[in-house]
C-alpha positions as CSV (number, residue, x, y, z in Angstrom):
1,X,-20.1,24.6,-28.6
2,X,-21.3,21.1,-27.3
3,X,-21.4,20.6,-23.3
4,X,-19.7,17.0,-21.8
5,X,-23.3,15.6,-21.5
6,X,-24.0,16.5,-24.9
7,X,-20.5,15.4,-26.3
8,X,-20.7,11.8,-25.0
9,X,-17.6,12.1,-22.9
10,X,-18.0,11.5,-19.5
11,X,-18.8,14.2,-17.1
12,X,-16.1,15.6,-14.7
13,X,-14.9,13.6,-11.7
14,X,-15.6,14.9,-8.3
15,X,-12.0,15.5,-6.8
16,X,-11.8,14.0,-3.5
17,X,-9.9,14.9,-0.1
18,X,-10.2,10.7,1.1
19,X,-9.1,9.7,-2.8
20,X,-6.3,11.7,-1.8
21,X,-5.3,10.8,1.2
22,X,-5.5,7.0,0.2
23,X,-3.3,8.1,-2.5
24,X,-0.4,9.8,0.0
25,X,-0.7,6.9,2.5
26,X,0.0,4.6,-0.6
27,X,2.7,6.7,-1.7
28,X,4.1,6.4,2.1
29,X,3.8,2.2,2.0
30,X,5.7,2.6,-0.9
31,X,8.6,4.7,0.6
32,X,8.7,2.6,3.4
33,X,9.1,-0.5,1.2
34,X,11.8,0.9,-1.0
35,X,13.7,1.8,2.2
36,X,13.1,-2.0,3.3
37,X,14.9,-2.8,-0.4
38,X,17.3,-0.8,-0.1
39,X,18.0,-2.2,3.3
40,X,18.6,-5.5,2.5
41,X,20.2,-4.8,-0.7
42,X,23.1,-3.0,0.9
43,X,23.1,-6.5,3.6
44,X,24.3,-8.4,0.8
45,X,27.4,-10.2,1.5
46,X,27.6,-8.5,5.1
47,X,27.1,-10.3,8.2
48,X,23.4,-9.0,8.7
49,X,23.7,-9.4,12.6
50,X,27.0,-7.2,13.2
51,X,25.4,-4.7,10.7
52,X,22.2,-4.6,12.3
53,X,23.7,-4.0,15.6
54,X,26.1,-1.3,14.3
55,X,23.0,0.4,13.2
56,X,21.5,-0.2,16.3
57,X,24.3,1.8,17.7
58,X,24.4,4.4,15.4
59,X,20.6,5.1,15.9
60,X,21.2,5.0,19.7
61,X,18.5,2.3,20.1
62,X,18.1,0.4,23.3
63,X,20.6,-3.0,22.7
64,X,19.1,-4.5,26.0
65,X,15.6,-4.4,24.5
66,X,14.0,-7.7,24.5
67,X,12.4,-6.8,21.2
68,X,15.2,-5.6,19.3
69,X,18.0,-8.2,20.2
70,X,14.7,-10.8,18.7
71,X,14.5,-8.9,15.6
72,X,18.5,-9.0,15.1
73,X,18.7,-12.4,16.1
74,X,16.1,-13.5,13.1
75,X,17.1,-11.1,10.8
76,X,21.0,-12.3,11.1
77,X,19.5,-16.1,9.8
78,X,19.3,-14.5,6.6
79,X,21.2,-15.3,3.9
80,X,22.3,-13.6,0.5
81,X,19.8,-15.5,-1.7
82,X,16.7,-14.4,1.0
83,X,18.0,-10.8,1.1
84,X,17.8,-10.7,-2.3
85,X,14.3,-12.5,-2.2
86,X,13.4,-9.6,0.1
87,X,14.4,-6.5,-1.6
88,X,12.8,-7.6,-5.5
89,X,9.7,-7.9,-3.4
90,X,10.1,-4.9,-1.5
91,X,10.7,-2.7,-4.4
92,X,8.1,-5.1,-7.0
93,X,5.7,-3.8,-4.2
94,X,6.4,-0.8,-3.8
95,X,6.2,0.0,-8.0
96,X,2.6,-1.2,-7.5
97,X,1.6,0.5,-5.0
98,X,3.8,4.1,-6.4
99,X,1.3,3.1,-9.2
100,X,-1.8,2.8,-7.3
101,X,-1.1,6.0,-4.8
102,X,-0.2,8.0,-8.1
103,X,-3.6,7.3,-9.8
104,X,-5.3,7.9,-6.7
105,X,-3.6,11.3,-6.4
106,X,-4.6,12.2,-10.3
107,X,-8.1,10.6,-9.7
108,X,-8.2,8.2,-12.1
109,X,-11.2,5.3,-12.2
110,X,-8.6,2.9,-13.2
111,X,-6.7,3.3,-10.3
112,X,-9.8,3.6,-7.9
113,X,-10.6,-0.4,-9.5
114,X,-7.2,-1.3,-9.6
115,X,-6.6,-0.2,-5.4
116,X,-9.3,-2.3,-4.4
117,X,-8.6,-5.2,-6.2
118,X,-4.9,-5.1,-5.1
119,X,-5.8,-4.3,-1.2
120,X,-8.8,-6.8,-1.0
121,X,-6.3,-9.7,-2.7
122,X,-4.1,-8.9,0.5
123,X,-6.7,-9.0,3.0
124,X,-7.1,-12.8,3.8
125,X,-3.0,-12.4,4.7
126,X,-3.8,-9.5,6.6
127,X,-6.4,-11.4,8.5
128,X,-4.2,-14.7,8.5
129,X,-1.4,-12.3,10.8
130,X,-3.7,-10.7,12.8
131,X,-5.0,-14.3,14.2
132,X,-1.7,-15.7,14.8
133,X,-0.6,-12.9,16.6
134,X,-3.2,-9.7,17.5
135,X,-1.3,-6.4,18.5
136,X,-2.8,-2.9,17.9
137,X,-0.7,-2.3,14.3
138,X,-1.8,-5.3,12.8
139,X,-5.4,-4.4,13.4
140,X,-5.2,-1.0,12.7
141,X,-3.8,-1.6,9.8
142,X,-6.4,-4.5,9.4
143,X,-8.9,-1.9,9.9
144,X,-8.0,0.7,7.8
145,X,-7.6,-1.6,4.7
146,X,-10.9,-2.5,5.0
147,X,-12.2,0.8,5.2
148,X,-10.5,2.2,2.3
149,X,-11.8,-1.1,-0.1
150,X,-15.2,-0.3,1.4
151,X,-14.6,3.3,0.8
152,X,-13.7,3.1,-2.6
153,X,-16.8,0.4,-3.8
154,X,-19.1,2.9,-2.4
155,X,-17.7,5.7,-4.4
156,X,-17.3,3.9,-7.3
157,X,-21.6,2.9,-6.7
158,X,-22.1,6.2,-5.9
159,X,-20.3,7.4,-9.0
160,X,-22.2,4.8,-11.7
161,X,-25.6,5.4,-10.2
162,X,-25.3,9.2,-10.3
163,X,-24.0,9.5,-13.8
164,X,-26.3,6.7,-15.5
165,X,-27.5,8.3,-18.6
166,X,-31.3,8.2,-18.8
167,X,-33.0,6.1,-21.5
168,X,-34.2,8.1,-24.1
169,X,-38.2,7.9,-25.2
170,X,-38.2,9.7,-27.9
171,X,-37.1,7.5,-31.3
């Protein structure tokens, strides 16, 4: 019976608490996002502003608040055609990153590649909103994209130099 280093195959992936945790707060984006989709598909052909508030009522939020009546005011602007713009992305967005927080959660290389390609391609935006307006979310958020692509290089460094196969000498 051959062994994995004798076999060629490559040797067994270290299973990771972070690589999983990246995975579940993935899996949580995507949640959020589908609820976002869902959201704006059920605003089609509704006046968004009287159905905002109703749900406003219904979750006994403050109507006074400064904040909120902003939010309803620019979300009423919207129009079928943007609601619908809004929830393809939201659930187009949410299928990647279901895709990404799954392979994550299995430990798969691919999906180790595939994260950090996907949240570095984001990060200029990130950066972009976080110097138009700076409030603690957008740099946490900021932050913590950043630490899982630099994460995630260094495992996959970590990972390539420890399991390079050594030259043989003998012909």
């Amino acid at each position: 019976m051959q062994d994995s280093a004798n076999s060629g195959s490559p040797p067994p992936r270290h299973r990771s608490r972070v690589l999983l945790l990246i995975g579940i707060f993935k899996l949580f984006k995507a949640a959020l996002l589908v609820l976002v989709g869902i959201g704006a598909h059920k605003l089609l052909h509704q006046d968004v502003a009287e159905q905002l508030s109703h749900w406003v009522s219904q979750l006994r939020l403050d109507p006074g608040s400064h904040y909120l009546y902003a939010a309803i005011h620019k979300l009423g602007l919207l129009d079928d055609h943007h609601l619908k713009e809004i929830s393809f992305g939201a659930f187009f967005y949410a299928s990647l990153l279901t895709l990404e927080g799954v392979g994550l959660c299995l430990s798969e290389r691919w999906a180790e590649y595939f994260t950090i390609i996907m949240t570095a391609s984001l990060l200029p935006l990130e950066v972009l909103e976080v110097s138009r307006r700076v409030t603690v979310l957008r740099v946490s958020l900021l932050v913590l994209n950043l630490m899982i692509v630099g994460y995630l290089i260094r495992r996959l460094i970590r990972e390539r130099r420890d399991h390079v196969e050594p030259t043989s000498e003998a012909s």
